[in-house]
C-alpha positions in Angstrom: 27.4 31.7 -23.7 27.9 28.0 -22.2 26.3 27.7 -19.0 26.9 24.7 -16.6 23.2 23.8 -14.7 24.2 21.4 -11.6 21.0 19.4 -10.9 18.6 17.3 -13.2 15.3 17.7 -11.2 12.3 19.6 -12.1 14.0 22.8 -11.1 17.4 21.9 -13.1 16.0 20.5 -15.9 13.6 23.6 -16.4 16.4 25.8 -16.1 18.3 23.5 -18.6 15.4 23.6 -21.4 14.5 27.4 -20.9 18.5 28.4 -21.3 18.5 26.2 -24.5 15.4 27.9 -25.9 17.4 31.6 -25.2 20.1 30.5 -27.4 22.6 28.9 -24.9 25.2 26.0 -24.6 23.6 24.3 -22.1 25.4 21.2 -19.4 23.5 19.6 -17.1 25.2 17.5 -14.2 24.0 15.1 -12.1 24.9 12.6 -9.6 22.0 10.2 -10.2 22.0 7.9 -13.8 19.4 9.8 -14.8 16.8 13.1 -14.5 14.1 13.6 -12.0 15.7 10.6 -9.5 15.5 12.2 -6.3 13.5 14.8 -4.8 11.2 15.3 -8.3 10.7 11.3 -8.6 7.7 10.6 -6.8 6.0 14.1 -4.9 2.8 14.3 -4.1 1.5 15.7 -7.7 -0.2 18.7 -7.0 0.4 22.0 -9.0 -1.4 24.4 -6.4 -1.2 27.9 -6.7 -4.0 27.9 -4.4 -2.0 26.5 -1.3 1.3 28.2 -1.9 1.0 29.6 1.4 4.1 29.3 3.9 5.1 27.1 7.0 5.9 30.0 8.4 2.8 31.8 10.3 2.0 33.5 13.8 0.3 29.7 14.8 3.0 27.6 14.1 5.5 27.9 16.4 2.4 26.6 19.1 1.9 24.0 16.6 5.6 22.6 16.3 6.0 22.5 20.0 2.7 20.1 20.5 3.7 18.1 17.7 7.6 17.0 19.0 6.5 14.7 21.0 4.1 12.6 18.6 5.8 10.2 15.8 2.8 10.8 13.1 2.8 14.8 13.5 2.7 16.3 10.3 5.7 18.6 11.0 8.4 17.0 12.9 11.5 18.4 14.5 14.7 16.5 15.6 17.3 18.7 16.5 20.9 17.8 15.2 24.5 18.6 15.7 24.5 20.6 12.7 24.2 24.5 13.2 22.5 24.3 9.7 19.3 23.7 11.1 19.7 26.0 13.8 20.3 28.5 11.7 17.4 27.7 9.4 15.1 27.3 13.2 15.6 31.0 14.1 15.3 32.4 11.0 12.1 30.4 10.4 10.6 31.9 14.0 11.4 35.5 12.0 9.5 34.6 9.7 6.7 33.5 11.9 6.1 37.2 12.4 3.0 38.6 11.3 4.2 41.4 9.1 6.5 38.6 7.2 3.3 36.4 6.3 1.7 38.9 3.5 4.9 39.7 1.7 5.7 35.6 1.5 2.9 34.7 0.3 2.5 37.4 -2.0 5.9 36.2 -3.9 5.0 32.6 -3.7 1.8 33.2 -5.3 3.1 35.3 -7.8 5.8 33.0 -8.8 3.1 30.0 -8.6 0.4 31.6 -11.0 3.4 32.5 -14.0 4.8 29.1 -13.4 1.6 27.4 -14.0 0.7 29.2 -17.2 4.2 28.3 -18.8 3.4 25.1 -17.7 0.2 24.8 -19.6 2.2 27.0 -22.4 5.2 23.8 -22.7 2.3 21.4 -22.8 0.7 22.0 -25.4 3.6 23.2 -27.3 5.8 20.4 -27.0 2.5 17.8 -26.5 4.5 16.7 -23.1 2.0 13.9 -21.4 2.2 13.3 -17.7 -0.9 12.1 -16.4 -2.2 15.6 -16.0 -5.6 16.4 -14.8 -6.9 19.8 -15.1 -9.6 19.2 -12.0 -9.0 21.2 -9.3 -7.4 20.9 -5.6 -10.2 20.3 -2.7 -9.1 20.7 0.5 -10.9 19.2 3.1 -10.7 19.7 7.1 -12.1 17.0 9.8 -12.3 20.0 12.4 -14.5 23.0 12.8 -12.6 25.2 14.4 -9.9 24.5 11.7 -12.0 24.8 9.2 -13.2 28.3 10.5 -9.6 29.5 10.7 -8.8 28.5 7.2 -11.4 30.9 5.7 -8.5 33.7 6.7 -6.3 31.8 4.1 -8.4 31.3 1.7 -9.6 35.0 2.3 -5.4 35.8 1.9 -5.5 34.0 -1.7 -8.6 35.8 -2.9 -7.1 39.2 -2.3 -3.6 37.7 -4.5 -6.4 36.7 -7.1 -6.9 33.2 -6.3 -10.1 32.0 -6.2 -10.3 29.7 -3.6 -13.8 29.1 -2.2 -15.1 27.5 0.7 -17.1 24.6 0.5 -19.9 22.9 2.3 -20.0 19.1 3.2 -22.4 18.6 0.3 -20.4 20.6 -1.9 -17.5 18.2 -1.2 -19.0 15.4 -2.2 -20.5 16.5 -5.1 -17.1 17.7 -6.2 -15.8 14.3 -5.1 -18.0 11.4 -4.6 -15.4 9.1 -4.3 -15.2 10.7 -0.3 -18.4 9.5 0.4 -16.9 6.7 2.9 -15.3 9.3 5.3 -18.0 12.0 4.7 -19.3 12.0 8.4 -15.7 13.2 9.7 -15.5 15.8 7.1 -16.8 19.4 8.3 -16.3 21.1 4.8 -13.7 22.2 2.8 -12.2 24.8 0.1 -11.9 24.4 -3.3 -9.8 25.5 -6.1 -10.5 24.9 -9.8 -7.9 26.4 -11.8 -5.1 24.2 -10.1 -4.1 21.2 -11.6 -2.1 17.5 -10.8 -0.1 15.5 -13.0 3.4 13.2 -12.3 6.4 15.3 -11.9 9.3 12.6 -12.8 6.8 11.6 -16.6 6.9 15.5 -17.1 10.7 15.8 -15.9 11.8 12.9 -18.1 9.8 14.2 -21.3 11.1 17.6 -20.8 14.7 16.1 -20.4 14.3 13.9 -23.7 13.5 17.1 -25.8 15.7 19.3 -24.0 18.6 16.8 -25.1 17.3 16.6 -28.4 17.6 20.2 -28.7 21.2 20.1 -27.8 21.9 20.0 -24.3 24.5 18.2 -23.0 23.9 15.7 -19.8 26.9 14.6 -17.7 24.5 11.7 -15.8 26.3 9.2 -13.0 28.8 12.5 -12.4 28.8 13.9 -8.8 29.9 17.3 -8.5 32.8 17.9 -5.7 33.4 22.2 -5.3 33.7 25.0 -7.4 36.4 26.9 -8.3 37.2 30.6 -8.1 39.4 33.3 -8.5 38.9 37.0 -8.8 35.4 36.9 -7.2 34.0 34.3 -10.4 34.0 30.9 -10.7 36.7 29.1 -12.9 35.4 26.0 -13.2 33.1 23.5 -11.2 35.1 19.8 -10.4 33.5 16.7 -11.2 33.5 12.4 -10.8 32.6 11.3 -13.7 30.6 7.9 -14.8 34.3 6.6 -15.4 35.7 7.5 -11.8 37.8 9.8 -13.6 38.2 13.6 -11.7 37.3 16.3 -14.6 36.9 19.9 -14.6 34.0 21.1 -16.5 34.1 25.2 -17.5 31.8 27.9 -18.7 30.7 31.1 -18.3 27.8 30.7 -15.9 27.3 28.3 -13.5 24.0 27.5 -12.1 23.3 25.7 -8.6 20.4 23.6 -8.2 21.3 20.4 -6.3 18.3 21.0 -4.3 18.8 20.2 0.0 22.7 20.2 -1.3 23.2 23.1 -2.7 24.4 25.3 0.1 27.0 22.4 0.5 28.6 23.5 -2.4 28.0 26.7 -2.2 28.6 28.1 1.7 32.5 27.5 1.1 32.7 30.3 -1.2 30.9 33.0 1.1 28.1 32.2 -0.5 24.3 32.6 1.9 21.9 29.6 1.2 20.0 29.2 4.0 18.3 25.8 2.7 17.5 22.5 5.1 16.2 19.4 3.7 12.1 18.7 4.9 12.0 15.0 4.5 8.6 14.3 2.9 7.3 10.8 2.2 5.1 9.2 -0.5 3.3 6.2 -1.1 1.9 4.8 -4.8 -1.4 2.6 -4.6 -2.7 0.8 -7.7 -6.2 1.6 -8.2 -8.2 -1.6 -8.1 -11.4 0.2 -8.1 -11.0 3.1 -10.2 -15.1 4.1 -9.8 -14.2 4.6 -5.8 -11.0 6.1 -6.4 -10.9 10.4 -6.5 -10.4 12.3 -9.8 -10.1 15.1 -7.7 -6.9 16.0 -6.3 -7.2 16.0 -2.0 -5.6 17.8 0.6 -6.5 15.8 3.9 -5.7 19.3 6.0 -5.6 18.0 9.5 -2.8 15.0 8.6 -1.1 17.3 6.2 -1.4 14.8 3.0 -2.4 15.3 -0.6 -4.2 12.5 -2.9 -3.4 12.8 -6.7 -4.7 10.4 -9.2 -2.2 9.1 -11.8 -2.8 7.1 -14.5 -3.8 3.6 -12.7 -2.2 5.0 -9.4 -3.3 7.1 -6.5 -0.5 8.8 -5.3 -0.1 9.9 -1.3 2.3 12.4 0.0 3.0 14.2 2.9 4.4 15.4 6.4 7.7 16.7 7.3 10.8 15.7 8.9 13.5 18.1 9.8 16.0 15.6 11.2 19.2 15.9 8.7 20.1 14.3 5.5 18.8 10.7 5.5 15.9 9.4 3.4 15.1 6.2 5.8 11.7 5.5 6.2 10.2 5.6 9.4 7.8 2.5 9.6 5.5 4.2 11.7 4.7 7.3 9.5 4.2 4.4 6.6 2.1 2.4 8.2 0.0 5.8 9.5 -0.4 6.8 5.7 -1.9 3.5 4.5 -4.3 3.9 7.7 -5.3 7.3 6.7 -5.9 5.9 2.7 -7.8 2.9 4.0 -9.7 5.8 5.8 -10.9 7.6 3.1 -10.8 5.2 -0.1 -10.9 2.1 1.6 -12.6 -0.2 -1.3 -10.4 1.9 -3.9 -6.8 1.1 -3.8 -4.3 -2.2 -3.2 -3.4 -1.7 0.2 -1.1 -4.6 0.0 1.5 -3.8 -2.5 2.4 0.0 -1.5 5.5 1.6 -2.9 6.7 3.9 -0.1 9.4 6.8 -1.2 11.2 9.4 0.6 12.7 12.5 -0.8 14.4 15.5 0.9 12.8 18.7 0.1 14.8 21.8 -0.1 13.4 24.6 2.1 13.9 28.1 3.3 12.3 29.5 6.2 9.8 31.9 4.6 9.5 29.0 2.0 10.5 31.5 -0.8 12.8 29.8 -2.9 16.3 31.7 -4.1 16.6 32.7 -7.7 19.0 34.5 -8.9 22.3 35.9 -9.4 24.7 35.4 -6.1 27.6 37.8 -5.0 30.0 35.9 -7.5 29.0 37.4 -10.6 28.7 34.1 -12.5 27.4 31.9 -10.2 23.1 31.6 -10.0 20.9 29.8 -7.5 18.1 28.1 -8.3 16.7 25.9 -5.2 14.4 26.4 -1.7 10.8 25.8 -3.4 9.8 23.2 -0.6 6.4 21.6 -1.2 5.9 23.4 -4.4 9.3 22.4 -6.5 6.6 21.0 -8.7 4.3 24.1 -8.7 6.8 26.7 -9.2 9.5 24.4 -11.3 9.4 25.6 -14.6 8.6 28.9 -14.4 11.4 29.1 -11.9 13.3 27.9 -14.8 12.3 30.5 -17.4 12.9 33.5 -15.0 16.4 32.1 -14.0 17.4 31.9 -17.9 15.7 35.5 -18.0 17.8 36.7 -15.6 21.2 34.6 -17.1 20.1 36.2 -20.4 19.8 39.8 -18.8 16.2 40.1 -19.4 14.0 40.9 -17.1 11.5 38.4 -15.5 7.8 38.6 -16.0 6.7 37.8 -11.9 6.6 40.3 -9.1 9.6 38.6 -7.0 12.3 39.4 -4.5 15.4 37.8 -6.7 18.7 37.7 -5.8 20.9 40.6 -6.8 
C-alpha cells in the first residue's frame, strides 16, 4: 500500500527505509530542504542502551525544584501560557512514582537493545559510514554520594541484561586517559562496553540517499498544514509545497513523526500525544590535539553532558530546557559548556571557533516514546524518544513498518493499539 511518512529525521527516515524494504510506496515530507535538519542534525552521538533510563524517578521532583532558580541547571523549567506543558508537568510527577520507574525502563531498554542490533544489522549491510566507534559509554561522577546512588541504576540495568559496571578512579583512566587533567575531581564512574557513538545527521543522510534510491519519494522544502478525515480515517494530509503551491497528498496510511510538532497536527483530530519539546544544546570542537582528545564516549553525570568523538570533532551535548518552542541559544548555558570542555580536555580542542546548535527534543513524561497505531485506523505515531531519538531510531522504524505491515514486532513494548 502507499504510505505517507511526515518527518525526515532519524525516526522518519528509519520508518521511511524499513516500509520500503516491506514492500511499500513510500512518501516522506518535510519542511526543511533536506533530511536530518533539525532535531537529528547535530545530538550528542551516543547510542546508549546502557543509560536509557528515564527523567522520571522518585528524586527528581526535589531535583527540579533546586534547580529553577540556577541558569546552568541541567534540567530547566520555565513555565508557559501553554496548558501543553502543564499537562505534560503532572503527568511527568505520575510518573515520578516508584512503581512507574521499573516498567519504563524496562520498555526503554527493551526497545534500545533491538534498535541497536538493527543498527549494527543496516551497517554492515548497506556499508553506511558515520563516524561510528564501537568503544563503549563511561560515565563518570565528580560526587560520592552521587556516585553511591548510581550503583542502584546501574544495578536496575543489570537485572534488564545490561552490563553496566562500576568503575574505580583508576579504572577510568585507564579506560580513558585522555581524562587525566580532571582526574582529581572524578570519584569513579560506570562503564558500558557494548554501546556505541557515531554522527546521527552522516547516518540520517546515508540512509536517506539509499532509501531514495530504492524508490521512495521525498517531498523536501514542503510543510505540512492538517490532516484530513472522514469516517474515523484520514483522507488525505494538506501540504505547501517547494513552489508555494497548497497540494493534497493521499494514501492509505499515514504516519506522524514531526517530532516536538507532532501533537500539533495531530491533537485536532482527538488524537492523545502528550509530547513537549526538551530544548537540548550542542557544541562541535575541532580536535587540535587528537592524542589528548577521548576515544571514549563521556557522560559528565553531575552537568548532565555527553562527549562523543567524530571524525576530527569532539561533539558536546546536553541539558534541558522546557520553556516552549524556540531554539535560541542562551549565551550563558554556551559559554558554561565550553567551561566545562576546557575542564576536562583543556589542551585537546579549539576553544575558539565553537559551533553551538540547539534542537528541540520530543519528550513524554515517562520518556517512552509512542509507536503505533492511533484511534484513526490509518493514522500511526512515531515520536517521544527524548534523549535517545538516536538510540532507539531505527529500530523504532522497523517495528512501526512491522506493525503498518500487520506483523508483529520483535521487542517487549507497550505500543499503541
Amino acid at each position: 500500500m502507499k504510505v505517507v511518512v511526515m518527518g525526515s529525521g532519524i525516526i522518519g527516515i528509519s520508518t521511511a527505509w524499513w516500509l520500503n524494504q516491506a514492500g511499500h510506496d513510500v512518501v516522506v515530507i518535510d519542511r526543511e530542504p533536506g533530511p536530518a535538519q533539525e532535531t537529528s542534525r547535530a545530538n550528542g552521538g551516543q547510542i546508549s542502551v546502557s543509560y536509557a533510563e528515564p527523567w522520571a524517578n522518585p528524586q527528581a521532583p526535589l531535583k527540579l525544584l533546586k534547580w529553577l532558580v540556577s541558569d546552568n541547571a541541567p534540567m530547566v523549567f520555565r513555565p508557559q501560557a501553554d496548558w501543553r506543558q502543564w499537562a505534560w508537568g503532572l503527568a511527568f510527577l505520575r510518573e515520578c512514582l516508584p512503581k512507574r520507574v521499573p516498567q519504563n525502563i524496562r520498555a526503554m531498554v527493551s526497545l534500545a537493545e533491538y534498535s541497536l542490533q538493527t543498527l549494527r544489522t543496516m551497517r554492515d549491510d548497506l556499508d553506511i559510514h558515520y563516524h561510528h566507534l564501537s568503544r563503549g559509554i563511561l560515565n563518570i561522577y565528580r560526587d560520592a554520594e552521587q556516585f553511591e546512588a548510581s550503583q542502584t541504576a546501574a544495578s536496575y540495568m543489570r537485572d534488564f541484561g545490561v552490563d553496566r559496571r562500576i568503575v574505580s578512579v583508576d579504572e577510568v583512566l585507564a579506560l580513558e586517559p585522555a581524562l587525566e587533567p580532571a582526574i582529581h575531581d572524578i570519584v569513579g564512574g560506570d562503564y558500558t562496553a557494548t554501546d556505541e557513538s557515531g554522527d546521527i545527521h552522516m547516518f540520517a543522510s546515508a540512509l536517506a540517499r539509499k532509501a531514495r534510491h530504492a524508490g521512495v519519494e521525498f517531498m523536501f522544502s514542503t510543510q505540512v498544514n492538517r490532516l484530513r478525515a472522514e469516517g474515523g480515517r484520514i483522507t488525505g494530509v494538506e501540504v505547501i509545497d517547494a513552489e508555494g503551491i497548497f497540494r493534497e497528498v493521499t494514501a492509505d496510511a499515514y504516519v506522524a513523526a514531526l517530532g516536538a510538532f507532532t501533537p500539533h497536527l495531530v491533537n485536532p483530530l482527538g488524537v492523545r500525544c502528550l509530547v513537549y519539546p526538551a530544548k537540548g544544546y550542542s557544541a562541535t570542537f575541532k580536535i587540535t590535539n587528537p592524542d589528548a582528545a577521548p576515544e571514549v564516549s563521556i557522560t559528565d553525570s553531575e552537568h548532565k553532558v555527553v562527549f562523543s568523538r567524530l571524525g576530527d570533532t569532539l561533539r558536546m551535548a546536553g541539558t534541558a530546557e522546557l520553556s516552549g518552542y524556540s531554539r535560541a541559544l542562551n549565551t550563558n548555558r554556551c559559554q558554561n559548556m565550553v567551561s566545562l570542555a576546557k575542564d576536562l580536555f583543556p589542551s585537546a580542542l579549539d576553544f575558539d571557533n565553537v559551533q553551538f546548535w540547539s534542537g528541540l527534543r520530543p519528550s513524554t513524561p515517562s520518556n517512552v516514546p509512542l509507536i503505533g497505531r492511533t484511534k484513526i485506523s490509518n493514522l500511526y505515531l512515531n515520536t517521544g524518544h527524548g534523549t535517545l531519538g538516536w538510540t532507539m531510531g531505527v529500530g523504532s522504524g522497523k517495528v512501526l513498518a512491522d506493525i503498518i505491515s500487520g506483523q508483529k514486532p520483535e521487542p517487549d513494548f507497550p505500543f499503541l493499539g
